[in-house]
Each structure stands twice: as structure tokens, then as C-alpha cells.
Legacy VTK file of the C-alpha trace (Angstrom):
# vtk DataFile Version 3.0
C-alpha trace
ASCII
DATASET POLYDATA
POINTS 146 float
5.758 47.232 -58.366
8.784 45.927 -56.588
8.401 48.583 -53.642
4.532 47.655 -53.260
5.390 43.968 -53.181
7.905 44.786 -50.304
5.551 47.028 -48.327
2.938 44.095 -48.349
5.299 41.530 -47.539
6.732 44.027 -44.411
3.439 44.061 -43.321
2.553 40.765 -43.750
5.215 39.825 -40.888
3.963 42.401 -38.791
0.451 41.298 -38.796
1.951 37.001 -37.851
4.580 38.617 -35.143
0.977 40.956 -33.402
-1.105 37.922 -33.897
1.513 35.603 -32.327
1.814 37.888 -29.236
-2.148 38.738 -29.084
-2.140 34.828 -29.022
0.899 33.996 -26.332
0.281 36.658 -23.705
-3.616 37.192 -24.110
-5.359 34.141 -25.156
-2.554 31.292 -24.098
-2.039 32.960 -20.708
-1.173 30.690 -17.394
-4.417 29.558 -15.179
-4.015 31.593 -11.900
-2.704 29.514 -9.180
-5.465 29.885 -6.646
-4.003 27.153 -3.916
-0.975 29.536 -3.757
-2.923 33.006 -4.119
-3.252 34.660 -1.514
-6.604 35.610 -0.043
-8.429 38.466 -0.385
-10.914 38.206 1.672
-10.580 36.034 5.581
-14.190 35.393 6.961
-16.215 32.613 8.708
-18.677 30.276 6.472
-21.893 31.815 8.389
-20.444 35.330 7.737
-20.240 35.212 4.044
-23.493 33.009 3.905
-25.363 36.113 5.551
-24.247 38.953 3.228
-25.125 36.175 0.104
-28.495 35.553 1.859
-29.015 39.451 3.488
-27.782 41.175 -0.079
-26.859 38.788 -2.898
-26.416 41.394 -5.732
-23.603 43.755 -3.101
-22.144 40.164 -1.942
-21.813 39.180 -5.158
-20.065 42.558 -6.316
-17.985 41.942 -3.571
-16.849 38.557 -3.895
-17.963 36.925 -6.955
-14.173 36.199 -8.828
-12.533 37.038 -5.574
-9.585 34.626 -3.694
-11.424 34.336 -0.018
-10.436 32.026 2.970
-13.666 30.661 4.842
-13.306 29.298 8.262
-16.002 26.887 9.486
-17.326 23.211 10.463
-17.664 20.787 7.928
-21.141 19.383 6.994
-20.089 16.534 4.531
-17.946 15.568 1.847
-19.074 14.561 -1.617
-17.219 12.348 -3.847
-18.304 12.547 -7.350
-16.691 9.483 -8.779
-13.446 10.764 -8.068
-13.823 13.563 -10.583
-14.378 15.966 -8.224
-14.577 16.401 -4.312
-16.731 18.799 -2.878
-16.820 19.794 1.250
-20.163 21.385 2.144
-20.533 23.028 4.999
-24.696 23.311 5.606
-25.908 26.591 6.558
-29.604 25.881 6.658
-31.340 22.565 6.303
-34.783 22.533 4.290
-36.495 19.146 3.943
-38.100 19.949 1.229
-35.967 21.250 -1.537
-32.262 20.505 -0.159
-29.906 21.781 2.238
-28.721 25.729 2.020
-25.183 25.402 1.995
-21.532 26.731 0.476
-20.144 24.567 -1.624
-16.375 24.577 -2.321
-15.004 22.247 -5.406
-11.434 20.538 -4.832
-8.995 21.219 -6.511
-7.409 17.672 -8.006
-3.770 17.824 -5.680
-6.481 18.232 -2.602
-8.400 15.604 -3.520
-7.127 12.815 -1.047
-6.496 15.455 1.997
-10.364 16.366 1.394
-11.563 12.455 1.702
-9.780 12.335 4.295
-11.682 15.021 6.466
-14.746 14.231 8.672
-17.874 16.145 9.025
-18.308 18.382 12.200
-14.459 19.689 11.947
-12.936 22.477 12.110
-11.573 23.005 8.734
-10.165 26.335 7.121
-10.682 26.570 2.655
-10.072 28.935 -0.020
-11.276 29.307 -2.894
-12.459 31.477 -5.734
-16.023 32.545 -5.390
-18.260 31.636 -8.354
-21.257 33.013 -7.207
-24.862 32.652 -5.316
-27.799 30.599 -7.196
-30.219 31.241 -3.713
-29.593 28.217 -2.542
-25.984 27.455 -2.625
-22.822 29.549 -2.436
-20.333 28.143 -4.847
-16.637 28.220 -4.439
-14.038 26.386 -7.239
-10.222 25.826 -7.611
-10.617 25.165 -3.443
-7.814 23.955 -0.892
-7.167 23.742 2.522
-5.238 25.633 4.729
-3.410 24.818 7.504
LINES 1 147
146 0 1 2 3 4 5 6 7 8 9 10 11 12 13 14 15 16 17 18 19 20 21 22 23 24 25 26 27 28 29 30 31 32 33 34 35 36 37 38 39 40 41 42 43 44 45 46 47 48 49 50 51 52 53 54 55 56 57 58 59 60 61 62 63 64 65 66 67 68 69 70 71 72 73 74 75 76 77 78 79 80 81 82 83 84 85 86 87 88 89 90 91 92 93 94 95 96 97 98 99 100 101 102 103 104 105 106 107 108 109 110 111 112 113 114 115 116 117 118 119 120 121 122 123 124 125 126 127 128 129 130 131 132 133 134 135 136 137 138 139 140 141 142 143 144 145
């Protein structure tokens, strides 16, 4: 009875030692620093727009998840009671139901450099992609680079 007690009990730690890993290196793991990332993808604002617009499901396999840098001129920035910034850069304006644009969330340590900026410039952002909803390509976790 003694032995079985001791196999249990071996086993026992086993299982709290693989669920503490499973738990520190797989669920607990560090965000992904996408400010210091580099990018994998370097393309203009009205060249990513296209392919989203042209092909959504191929752009999407392409970049959806995906570090890219976009290079373009600023329509406006949108401050949503300081909880989060967003710089839109208009790709196609439509009366009707909105503006066609990209739309890249700030992250918070950008937050001050992005009210800061003025539509029409020249600005340079990455970002991670989040996807297309046929109106608005949406980037998160965005900064600028210089």
C-alpha cells in the first residue's frame, strides 16, 4: 500500500510542476512588443488599401496578424476620451455611409506624439494588422516612426 501511496504522490508533483510550466510559458507569456518589432511588411497607405479593396480574402492572408510599416498623409486624428488615439488616413470619402479609410489605434506611450500631429502630413506608422471589415482597414498596438 505504501509503494502505491508513493507512486500517486510522485505523480501528483509531476502533474503541479507540467501544469505550472503549461501555465508560465504558454498561457502567462509576455505581450509582443510591437513598437520595437520590426516590420514585416514596408508599403504606402494607398498600396495596402488596394490589395484590401482589389482582394480582401489574399490581403488578409497576407497581412492580417502581420507587423507592417505604412507610409502616407494623415487624414485626422481621433481622440476617444483619452482612452485611445486613432490617426486615419482617408482613402475614399462616401457621404453617405462614412469615409473608407485605415485606421491605426495608438498605442498608450504614443499617445501625446499622435495629438500632436496635424492632418495632411507626412507621417510613417506601424502596426499590427487586425483585419478588413469593407470599409475600414484596422491596424492596433500602432507607433510612429521616425
Amino acid at each position: 500500500m505504501k509503494k502505491w501511496l508513493k507512486v500517486l504522490l510522485a505523480l501528483a508533483v509531476l502533474g503541479i510542476i507540467a501544469a505550472f510550466l503549461v501555465f508560465k510559458f504558454y498561457i502567462n507569456k509576455p505581450h509582443a512588443d510591437i513598437a520595437a518589432a520590426k516590420a514585416e511588411y514596408t508599403l504606402s497607405a494607398s498600396d495596402i488599401w488596394n490589395q484590401f479593396t482589389t482582394d480582401s480574402k489574399t490581403a488578409g492572408e497576407k497581412y492580417n496578424g502581420k507587423v507592417v510599416e505604412l507610409d502616407g498623409k494623415l487624414s485626422s486624428v481621433e481622440n476617444h476620451a483619452d482612452t485611445t488615439i486613432t490617426l486615419v488616413f482617408v482613402m475614399a470619402a462616401d457621404e453617405m455611409f462614412g469615409d473608407k479609410s485605415i485606421r491605426c489605434d495608438m498605442l498608450p506611450d504614443w499617445f501625446t506624439e499622435a495629438k500632436a500631429l496635424q492632418p495632411g502630413t507626412d507621417i510613417k506608422v506601424k502596426g499590427l494588422v487586425d483585419g478588413f471589415d469593407e470599409t475600414d482597414v484596422k491596424l492596433s498596438k500602432c507607433s510612429t516612426v521616425k
